[in-house]
N, C-alpha and C positions, 0 to 999 in steps of 0.2 A: 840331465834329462831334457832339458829346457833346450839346450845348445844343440841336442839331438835332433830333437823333435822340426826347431829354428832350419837345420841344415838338410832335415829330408824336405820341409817345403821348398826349401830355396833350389835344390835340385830338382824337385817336381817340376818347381816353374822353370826352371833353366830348359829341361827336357820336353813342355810344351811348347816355350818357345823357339825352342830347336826345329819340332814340328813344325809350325806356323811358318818360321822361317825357309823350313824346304817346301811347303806347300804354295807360299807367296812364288818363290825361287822358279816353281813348275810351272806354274802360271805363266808368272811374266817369259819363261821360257817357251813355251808353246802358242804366245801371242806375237812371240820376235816369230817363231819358223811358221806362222798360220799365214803372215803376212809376208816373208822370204817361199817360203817353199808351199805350195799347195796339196801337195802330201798331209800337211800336220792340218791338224784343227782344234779351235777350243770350241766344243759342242757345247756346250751349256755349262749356266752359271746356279746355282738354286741357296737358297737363305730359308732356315725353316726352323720349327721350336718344335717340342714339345718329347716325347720318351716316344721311340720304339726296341725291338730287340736287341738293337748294336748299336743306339744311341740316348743321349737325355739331355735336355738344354737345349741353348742356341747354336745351330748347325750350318756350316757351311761348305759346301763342295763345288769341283768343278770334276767335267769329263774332258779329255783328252784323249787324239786317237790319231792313228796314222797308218792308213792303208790295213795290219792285221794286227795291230799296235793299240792297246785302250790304258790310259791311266786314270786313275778315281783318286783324286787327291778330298780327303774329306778331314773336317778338325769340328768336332765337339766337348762339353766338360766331360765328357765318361772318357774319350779317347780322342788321336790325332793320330793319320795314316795316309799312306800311298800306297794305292794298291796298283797291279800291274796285268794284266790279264794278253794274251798273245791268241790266236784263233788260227791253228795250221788248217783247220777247217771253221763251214760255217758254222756247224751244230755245236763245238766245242770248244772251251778256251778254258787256259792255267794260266799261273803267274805265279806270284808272290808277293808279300805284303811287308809293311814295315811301319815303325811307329812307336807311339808312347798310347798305355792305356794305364789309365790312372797315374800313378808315379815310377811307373816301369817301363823301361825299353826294351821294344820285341823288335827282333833284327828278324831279317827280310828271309834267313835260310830258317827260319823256325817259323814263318807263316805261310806255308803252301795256300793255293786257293783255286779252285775250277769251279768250272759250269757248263751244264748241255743245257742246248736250245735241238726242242723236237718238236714236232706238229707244225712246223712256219711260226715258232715263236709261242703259239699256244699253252707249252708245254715247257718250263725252265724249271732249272736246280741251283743252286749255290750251294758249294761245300768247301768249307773254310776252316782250317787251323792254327792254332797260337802256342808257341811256349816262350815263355816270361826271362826274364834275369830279375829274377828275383819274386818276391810277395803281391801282390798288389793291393791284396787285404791287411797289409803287414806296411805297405807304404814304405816295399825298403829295396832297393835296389841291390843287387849281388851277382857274381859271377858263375852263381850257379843257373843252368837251364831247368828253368820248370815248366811242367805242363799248366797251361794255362785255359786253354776252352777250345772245343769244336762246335762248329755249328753246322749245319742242313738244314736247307729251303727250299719248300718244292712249290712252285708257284704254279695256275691256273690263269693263263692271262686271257680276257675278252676282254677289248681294249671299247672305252680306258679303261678299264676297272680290273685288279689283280685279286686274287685270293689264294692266302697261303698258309701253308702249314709248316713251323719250324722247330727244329729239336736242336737245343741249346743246352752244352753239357759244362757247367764251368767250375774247373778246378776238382775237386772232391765234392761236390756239391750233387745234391739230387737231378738228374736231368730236368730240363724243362721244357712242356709241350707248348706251342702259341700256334693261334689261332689266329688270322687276323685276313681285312683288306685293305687294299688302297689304291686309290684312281691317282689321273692325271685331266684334268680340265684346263682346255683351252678358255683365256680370257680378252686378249685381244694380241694379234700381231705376233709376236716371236714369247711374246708371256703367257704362262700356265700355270694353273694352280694344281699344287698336290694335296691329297690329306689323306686319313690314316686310321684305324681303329683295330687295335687285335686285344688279342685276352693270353694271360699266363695261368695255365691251367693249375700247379702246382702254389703257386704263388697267390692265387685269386687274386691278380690284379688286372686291371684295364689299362692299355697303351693306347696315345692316342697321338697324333703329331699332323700339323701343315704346314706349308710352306707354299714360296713364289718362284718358280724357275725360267730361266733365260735362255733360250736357243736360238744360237748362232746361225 
């Protein structure tokens, strides 16, 4: 049991740093072609703590984008991911996702993900899904596809300040209603501050999260 237990952390951590290491990878990728090609860009860098709906702990991400092209490379302790989003128009954009969330790999054909942008921005959505290889409550990795979570967000933007409402369904679990807002405050020069406050309506808990972000 011991040798079991010894071998699923060591592949947990093998499997975050797989992440980290294609996250690092993108990076440094998209800072070789921002500097070759003026097509790419690395739009912002952000470092933040604290728990929201799709994260907990210390957070870090970058944006990437190129002409109809956006990657979101993001690595926290609940999860590590790239996500991919393309925009044949303005109001619209899909992709696909990829990653470790908790000790399990979710490949990129089992995480579709879109968003509409309506009103000039005022008016967004996120809708995002996941299926597992494997448990993730179970910390066990396996060949079988499970469903893992959807999520939907429908956001109010009056900038800075967002508010949103999100329905998060994870696993067999009861759905979950959240409530929350959060700004973006400029502090000096190309740095901003974010922060964060929502509520889990099922759960009574309080999410709260900030950070410092860098735009290029």
């Amino acid at each position: 049991m011991k040798n079991s237990n010894s071998y699923q952390s060591s592949s947990a951590q093998k499997c975050k740093f797989f992440v980290m290491l294609l996250i690092a990878l993108a990076m440094a990728l998209a800072s070789a072609f921002s500097q070759e090609n003026e097509n790419w860009k690395l739009n912002s860098i952000s470092i933040g703590s604290g728990e929201t709906p799709l994260s907990s702990g210390l957070a870090v991400s970058a944006v990437i984008s190129k002409e109809k092209s956006v990657f979101l490379c993001d690595y926290n302790s609940t999860l590590g991911e790239i996500l991919y989003f393309y925009s044949p128009i303005k109001q619209f954009s899909f992709g696909y996702s990829g990653g470790v969330f908790k000790s399990n790999m979710w490949v990129f054909w089992s995480g579709p993900i879109a968003s509409l942008n309506l009103l000039n921005g005022h008016f967004t959505t996120l809708n995002w899904f996941g299926w597992s290889l494997g448990d993730p409550e179970m910390e066990k990795t396996e060949s079988e596809i499970k469903f893992c979570f959807s999520y939907h967000q429908f956001n109010l933007n009056i900038k800075p300040v967002q508010i949103y409402y999100a329905l998060l369904h994870y696993q067999k679990c009861k759905p979950e209603h959240i409530f929350g807002t959060k700004g973006t405050f400029k502090l000096h020069g190309k740095v901003s501050l974010e922060g964060g406050l929502g509520y889990m309506l099922n759960a009574d808990k309080y999410l709260w999260s900030t950070g410092l972000v860098y735009n290029f």
